[in-house]
Backbone as JSON, one array per atom type, in Angstrom:
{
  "sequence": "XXXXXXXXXXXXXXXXXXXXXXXXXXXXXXXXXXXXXXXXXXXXXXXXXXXXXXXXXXXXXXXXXXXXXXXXXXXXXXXXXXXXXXXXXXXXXXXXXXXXXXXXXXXXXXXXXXXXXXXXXXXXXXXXXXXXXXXXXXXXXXXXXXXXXXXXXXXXXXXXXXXXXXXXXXXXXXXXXXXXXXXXXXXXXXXXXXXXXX",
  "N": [[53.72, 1.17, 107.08], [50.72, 3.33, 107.87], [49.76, 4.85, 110.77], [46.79, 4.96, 112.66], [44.25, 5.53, 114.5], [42.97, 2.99, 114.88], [44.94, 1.34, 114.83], [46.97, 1.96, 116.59], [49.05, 1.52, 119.26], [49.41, 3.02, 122.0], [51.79, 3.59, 124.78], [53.87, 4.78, 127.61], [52.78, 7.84, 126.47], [53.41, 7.41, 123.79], [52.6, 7.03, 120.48], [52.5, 3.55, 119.02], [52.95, 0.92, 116.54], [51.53, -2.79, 116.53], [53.4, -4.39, 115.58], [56.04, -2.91, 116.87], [55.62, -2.68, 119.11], [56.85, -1.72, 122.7], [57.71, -4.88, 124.44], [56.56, -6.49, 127.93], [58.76, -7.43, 129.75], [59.61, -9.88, 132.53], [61.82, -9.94, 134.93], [63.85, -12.39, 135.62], [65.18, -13.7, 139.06], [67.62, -15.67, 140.44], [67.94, -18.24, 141.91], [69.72, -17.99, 144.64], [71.67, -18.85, 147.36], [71.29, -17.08, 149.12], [69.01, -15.29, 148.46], [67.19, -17.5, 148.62], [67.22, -17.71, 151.38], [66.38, -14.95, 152.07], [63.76, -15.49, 151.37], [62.28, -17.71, 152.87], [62.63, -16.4, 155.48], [60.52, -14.49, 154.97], [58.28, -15.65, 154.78], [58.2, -17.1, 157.17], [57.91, -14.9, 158.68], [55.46, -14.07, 157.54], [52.23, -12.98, 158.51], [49.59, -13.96, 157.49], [50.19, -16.56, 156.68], [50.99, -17.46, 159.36], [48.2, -16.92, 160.66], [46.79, -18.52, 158.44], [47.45, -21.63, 159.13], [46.89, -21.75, 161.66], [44.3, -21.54, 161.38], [43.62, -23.65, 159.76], [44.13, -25.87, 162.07], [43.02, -25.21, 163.81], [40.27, -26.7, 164.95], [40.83, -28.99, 165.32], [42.11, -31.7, 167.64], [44.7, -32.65, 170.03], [47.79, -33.59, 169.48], [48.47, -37.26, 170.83], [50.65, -37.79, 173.2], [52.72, -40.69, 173.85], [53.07, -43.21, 176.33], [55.82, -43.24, 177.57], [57.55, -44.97, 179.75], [59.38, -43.02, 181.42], [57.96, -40.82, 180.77], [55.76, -41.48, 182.05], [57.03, -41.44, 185.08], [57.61, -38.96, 185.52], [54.72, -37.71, 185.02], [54.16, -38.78, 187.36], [55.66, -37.98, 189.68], [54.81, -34.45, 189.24], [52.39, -35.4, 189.89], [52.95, -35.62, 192.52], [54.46, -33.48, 193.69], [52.52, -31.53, 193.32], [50.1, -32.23, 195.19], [51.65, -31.77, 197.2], [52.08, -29.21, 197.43], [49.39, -28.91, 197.18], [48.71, -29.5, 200.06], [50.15, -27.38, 201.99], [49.51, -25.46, 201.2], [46.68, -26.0, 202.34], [47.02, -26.52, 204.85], [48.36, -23.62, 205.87], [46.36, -22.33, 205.15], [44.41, -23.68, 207.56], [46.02, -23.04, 209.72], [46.43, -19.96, 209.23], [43.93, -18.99, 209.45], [40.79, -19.05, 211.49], [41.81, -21.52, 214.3], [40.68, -24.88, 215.08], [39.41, -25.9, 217.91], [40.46, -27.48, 220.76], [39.14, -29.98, 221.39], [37.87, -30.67, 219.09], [37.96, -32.52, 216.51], [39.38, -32.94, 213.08], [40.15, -35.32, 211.83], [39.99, -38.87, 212.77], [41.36, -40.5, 214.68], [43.36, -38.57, 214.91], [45.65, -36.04, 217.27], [45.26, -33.31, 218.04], [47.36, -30.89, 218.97], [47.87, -28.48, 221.26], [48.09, -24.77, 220.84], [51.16, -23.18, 221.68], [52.59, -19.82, 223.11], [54.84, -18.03, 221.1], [58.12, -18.39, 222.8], [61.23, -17.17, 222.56], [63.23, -17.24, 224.21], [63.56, -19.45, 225.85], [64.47, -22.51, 226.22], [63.15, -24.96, 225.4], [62.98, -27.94, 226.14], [62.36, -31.23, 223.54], [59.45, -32.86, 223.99], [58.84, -36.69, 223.89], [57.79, -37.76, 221.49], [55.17, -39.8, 220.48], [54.33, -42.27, 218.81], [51.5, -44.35, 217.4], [52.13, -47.34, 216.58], [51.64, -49.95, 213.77], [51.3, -53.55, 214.15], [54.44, -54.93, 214.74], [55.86, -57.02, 212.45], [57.4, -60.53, 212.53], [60.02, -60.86, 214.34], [63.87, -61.39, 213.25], [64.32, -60.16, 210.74], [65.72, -58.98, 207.93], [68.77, -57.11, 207.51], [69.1, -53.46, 206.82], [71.04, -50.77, 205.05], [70.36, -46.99, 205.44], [70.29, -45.31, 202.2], [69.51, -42.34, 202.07], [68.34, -39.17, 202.94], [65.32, -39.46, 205.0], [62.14, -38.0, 206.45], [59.61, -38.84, 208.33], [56.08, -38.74, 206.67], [53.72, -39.28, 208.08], [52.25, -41.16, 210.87], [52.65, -43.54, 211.13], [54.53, -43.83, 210.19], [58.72, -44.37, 209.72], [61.5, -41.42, 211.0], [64.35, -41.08, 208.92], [67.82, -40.56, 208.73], [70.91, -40.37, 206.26], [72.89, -43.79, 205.99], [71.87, -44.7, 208.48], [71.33, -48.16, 210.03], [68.92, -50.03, 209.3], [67.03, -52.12, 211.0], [65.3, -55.76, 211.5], [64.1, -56.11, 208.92], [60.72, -56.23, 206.99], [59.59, -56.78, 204.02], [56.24, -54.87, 203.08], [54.63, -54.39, 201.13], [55.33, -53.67, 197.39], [56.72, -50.64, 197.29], [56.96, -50.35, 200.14], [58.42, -51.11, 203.29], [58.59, -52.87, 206.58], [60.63, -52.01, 209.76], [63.08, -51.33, 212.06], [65.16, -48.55, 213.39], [68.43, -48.54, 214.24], [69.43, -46.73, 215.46], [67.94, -45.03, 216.39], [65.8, -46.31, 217.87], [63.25, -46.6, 217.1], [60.2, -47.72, 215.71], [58.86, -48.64, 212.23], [56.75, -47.84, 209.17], [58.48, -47.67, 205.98], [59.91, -46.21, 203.07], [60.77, -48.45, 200.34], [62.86, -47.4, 198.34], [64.46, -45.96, 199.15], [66.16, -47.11, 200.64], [69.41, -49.59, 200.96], [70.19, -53.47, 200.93], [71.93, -54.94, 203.12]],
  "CA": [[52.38, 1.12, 107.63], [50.64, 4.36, 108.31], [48.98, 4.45, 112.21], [45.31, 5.62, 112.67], [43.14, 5.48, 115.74], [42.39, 1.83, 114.9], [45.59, 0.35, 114.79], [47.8, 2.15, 117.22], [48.85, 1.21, 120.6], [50.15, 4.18, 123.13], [53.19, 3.1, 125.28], [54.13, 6.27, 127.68], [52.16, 8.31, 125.96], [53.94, 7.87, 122.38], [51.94, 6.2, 119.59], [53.51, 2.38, 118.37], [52.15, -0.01, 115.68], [51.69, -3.86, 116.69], [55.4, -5.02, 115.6], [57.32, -2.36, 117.1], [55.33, -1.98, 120.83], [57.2, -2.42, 123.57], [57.45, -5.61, 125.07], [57.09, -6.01, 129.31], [59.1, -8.58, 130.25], [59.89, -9.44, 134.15], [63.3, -9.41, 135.29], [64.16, -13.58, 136.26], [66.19, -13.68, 139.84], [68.32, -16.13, 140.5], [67.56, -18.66, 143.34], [70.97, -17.41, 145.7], [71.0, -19.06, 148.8], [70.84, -15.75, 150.21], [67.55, -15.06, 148.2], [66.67, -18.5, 149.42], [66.67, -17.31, 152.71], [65.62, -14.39, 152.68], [62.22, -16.01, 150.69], [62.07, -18.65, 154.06], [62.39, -16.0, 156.26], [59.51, -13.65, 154.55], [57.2, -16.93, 154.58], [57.96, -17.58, 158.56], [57.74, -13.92, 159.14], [54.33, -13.38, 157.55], [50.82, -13.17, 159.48], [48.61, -14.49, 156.97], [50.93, -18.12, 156.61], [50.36, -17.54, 160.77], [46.67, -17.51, 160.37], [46.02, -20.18, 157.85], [47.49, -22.45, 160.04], [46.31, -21.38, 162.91], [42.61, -21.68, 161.32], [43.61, -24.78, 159.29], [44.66, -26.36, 162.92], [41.8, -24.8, 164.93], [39.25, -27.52, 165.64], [41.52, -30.26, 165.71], [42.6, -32.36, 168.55], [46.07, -32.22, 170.46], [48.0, -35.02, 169.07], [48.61, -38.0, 171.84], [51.63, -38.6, 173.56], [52.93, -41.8, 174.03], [53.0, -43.22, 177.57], [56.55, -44.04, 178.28], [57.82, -44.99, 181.58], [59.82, -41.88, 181.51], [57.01, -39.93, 180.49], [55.0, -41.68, 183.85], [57.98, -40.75, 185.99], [57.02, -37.47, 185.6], [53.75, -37.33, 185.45], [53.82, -38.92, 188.65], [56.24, -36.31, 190.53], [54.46, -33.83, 189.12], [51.39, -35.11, 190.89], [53.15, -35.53, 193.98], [54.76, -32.04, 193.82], [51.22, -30.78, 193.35], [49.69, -33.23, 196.54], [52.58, -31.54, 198.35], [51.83, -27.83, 197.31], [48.02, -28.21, 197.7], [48.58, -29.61, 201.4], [51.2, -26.68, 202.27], [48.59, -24.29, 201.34], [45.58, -26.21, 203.42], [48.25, -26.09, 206.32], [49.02, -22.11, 206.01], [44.56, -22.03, 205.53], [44.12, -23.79, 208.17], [46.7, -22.48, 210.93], [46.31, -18.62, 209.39], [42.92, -18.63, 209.73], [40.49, -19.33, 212.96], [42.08, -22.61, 214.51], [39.53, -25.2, 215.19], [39.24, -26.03, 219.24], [41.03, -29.1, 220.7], [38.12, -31.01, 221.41], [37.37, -30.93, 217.54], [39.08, -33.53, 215.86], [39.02, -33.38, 211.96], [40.74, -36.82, 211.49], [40.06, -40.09, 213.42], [43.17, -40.59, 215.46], [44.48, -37.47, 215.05], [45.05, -35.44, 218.31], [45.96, -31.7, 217.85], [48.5, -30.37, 220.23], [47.18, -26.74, 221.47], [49.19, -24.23, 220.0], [51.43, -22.44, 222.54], [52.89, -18.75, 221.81], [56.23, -18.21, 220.59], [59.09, -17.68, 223.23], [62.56, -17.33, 221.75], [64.74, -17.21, 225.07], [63.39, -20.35, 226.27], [64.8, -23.63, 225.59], [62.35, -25.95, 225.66], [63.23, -29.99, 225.52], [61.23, -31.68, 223.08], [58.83, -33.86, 224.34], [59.22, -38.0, 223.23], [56.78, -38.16, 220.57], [54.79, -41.24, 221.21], [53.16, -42.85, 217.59], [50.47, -45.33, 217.16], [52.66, -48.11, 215.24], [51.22, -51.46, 213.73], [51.84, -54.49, 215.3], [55.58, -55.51, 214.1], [55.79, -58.63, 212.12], [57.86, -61.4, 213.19], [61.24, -60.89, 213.95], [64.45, -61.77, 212.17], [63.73, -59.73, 209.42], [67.05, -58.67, 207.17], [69.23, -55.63, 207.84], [69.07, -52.38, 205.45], [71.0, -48.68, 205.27], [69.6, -45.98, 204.57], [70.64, -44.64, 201.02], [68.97, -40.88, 201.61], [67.5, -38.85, 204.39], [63.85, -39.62, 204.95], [61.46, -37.52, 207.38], [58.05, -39.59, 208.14], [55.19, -37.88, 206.55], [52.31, -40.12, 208.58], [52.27, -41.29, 212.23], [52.76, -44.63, 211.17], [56.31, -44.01, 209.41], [60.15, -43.79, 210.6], [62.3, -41.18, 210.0], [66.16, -41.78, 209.48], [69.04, -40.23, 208.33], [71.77, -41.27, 205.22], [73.8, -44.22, 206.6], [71.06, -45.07, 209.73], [70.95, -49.03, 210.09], [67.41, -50.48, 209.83], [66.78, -53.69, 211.57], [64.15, -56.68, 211.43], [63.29, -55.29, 207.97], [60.05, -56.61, 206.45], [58.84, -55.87, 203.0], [55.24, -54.86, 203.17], [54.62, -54.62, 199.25], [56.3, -53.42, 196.23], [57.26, -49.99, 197.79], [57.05, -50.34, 201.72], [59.12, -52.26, 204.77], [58.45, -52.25, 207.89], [61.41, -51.77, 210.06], [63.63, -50.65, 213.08], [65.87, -47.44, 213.01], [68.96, -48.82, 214.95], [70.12, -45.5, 215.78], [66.97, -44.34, 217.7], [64.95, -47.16, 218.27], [62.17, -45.95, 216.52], [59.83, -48.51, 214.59], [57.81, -48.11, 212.08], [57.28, -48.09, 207.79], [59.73, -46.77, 205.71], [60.31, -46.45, 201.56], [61.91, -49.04, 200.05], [63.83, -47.39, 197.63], [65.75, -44.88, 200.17], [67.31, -48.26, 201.88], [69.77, -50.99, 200.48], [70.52, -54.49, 201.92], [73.46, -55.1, 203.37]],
  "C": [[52.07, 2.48, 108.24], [49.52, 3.88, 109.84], [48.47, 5.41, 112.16], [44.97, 5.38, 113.69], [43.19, 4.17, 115.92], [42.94, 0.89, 114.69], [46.73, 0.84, 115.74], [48.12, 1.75, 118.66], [49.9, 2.45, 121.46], [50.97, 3.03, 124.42], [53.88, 4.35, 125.92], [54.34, 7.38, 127.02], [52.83, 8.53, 124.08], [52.63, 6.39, 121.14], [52.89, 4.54, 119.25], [52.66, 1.33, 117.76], [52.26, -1.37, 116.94], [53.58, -4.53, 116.64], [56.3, -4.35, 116.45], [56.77, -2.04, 118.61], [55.81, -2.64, 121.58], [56.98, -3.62, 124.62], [57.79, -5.97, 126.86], [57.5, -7.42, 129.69], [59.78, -8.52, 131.88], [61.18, -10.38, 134.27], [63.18, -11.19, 136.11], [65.68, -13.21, 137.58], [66.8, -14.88, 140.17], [68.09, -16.77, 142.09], [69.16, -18.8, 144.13], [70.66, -18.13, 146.63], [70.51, -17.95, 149.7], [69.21, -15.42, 149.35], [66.75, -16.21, 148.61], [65.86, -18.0, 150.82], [66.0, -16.73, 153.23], [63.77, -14.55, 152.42], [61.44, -16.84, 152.36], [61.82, -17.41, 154.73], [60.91, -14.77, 156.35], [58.19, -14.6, 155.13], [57.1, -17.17, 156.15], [57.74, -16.38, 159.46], [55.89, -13.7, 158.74], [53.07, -13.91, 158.34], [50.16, -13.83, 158.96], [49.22, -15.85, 157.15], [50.32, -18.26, 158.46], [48.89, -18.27, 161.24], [46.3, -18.57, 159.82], [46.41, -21.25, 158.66], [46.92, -22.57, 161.18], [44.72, -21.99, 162.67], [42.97, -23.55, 160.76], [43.71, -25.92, 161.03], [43.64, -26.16, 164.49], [41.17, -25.66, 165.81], [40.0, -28.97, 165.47], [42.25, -30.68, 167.02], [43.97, -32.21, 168.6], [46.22, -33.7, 170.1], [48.84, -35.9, 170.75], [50.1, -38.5, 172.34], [52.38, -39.64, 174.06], [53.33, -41.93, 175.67], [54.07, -43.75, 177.69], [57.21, -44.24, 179.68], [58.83, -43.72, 181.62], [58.66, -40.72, 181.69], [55.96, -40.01, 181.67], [55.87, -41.29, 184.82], [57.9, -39.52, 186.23], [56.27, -36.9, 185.64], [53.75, -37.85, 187.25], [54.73, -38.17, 189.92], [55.64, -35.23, 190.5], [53.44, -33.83, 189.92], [52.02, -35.07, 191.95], [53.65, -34.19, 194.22], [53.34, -31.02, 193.64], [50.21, -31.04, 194.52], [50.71, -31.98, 197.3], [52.2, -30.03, 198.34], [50.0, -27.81, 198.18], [47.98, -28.69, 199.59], [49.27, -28.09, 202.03], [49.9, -25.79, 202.13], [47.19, -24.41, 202.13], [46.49, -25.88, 204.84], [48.24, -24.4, 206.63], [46.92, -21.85, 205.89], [44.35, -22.04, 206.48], [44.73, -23.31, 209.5], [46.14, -21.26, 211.0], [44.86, -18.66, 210.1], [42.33, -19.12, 211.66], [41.32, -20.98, 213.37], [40.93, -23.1, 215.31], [39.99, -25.64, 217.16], [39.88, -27.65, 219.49], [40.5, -30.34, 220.65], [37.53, -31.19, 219.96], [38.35, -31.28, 217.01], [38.32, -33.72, 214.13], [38.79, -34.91, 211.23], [40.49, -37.68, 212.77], [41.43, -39.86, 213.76], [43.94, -39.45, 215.37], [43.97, -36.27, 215.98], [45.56, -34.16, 218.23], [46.28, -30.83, 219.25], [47.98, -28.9, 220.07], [48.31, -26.03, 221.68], [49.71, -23.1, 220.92], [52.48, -21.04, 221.79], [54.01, -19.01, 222.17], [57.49, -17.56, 221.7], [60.67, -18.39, 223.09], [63.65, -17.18, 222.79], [64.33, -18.13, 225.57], [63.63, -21.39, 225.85], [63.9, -24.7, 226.22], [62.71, -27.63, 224.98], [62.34, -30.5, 224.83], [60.46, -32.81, 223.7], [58.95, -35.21, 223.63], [57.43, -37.82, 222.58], [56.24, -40.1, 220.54], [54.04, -41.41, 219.58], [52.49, -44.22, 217.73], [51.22, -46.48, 215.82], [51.87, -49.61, 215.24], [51.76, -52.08, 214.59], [52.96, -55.0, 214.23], [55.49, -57.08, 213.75], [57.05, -59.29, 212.77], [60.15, -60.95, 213.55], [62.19, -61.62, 212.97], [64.93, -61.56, 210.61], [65.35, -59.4, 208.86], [67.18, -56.88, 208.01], [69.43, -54.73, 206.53], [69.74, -51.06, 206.19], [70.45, -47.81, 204.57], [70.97, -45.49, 203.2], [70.54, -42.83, 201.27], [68.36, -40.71, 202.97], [65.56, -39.27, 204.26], [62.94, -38.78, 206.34], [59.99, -37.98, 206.94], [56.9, -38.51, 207.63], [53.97, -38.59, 207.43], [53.16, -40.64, 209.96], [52.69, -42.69, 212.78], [54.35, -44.92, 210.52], [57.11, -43.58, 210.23], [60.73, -42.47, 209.75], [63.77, -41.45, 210.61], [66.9, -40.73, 208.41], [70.05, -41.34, 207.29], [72.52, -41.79, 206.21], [73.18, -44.97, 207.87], [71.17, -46.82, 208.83], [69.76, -49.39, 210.5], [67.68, -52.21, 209.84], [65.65, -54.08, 211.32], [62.88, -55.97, 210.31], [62.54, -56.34, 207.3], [59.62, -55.92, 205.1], [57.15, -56.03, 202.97], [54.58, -54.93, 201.38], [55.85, -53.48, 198.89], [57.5, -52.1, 196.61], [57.44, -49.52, 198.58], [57.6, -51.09, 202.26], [58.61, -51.46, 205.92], [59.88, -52.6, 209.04], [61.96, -51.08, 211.35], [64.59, -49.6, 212.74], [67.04, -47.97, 214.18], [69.24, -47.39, 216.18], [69.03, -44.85, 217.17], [65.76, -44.86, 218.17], [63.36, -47.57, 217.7], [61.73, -47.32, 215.72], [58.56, -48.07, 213.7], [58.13, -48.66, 210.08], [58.29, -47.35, 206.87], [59.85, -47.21, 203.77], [61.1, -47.48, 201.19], [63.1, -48.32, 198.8], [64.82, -46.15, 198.02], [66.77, -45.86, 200.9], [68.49, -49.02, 200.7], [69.88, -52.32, 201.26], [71.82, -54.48, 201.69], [73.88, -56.5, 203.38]]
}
């Protein structure tokens, strides 16, 4: 076969008929685990795979997590560790800043002790803290120890120490008694799940 203009095909830069032009064939690799991998790791490395998801995933909702009592156990510490922070920081507001006058009472029943300054060679006795407690239900009530330390947060609670015997213990609901502190006479409400019965 002689080659003319109109039947030749160029192939780095040499002339070649139809039958004899090089054919480009691509080089098959071999799925290796190591080419495996490194294929995975190309795919979790690249930006665009990033993006499409990212966009594919955009305007969709956070999927719902199931409410189990574990999962409430923790939300509900969490709030109370957040209750406990945002008071701590009204406390450090309200001291740093101007303090309000004694005769100004924020809270019903609550009487604010006027704030004396700080002297560090003086031993001062604490005064008997006097609280406003309900009226104690009936005597007779069962005896409980404490499990854990407890310090009253309210005016109306005891606090006690691990090991303190509480007397003429009432349960008020599910997670309150009301109760004596043998140890220091003290009455008042108290957690139930810091005590046991004895």
């Amino acid at each position: 076969m002689t080659l003319n203009m109109k039947n030749y095909k160029g192939f780095e830069k040499r002339p070649y008929c139809n039958a004899h032009y090089p054919k480009t064939s691509f080089t098959s690799v071999a799925d290796t685990p190591e080419n495996l991998r490194l294929k995975q790791q190309s795919k979790m490395q690249s930006q665009v795979l990033y993006k499409e998801d990212f966009e594919k995933n955009k305007g969709k909702n956070f999927s719902v997590v199931a409410d189990t009592p574990e999962f409430q156990r923790i939300k509900k510490t969490q709030d109370q560790i957040s209750n406990i922070k945002y008071h701590e920081e009204f406390e450090k507001n309200r001291t740093g800043g101007e303090s309000p006058s004694p005769q100004t009472n924020t809270f019903p029943g609550f009487h604010q002790q006027p704030v004396e300054p700080h002297n560090y060679h003086y031993d001062h006795s604490p005064e008997p803290v006097c609280h406003a407690t309900p009226v104690p239900p009936s005597a007779g009530g069962k005896r409980f120890r404490a499990v854990y330390d407890y310090a009253a947060a309210d005016e109306d609670e005891v606090s006690f120490q691990d090991g303190d015997v509480i007397l003429d213990v009432q349960q008020i609901d599910e997670g309150w008694m009301y109760g004596r502190v043998e140890r220091t006479g003290q009455q008042g409400m108290l957690p139930a799940n810091y005590v046991e019965a004895i």
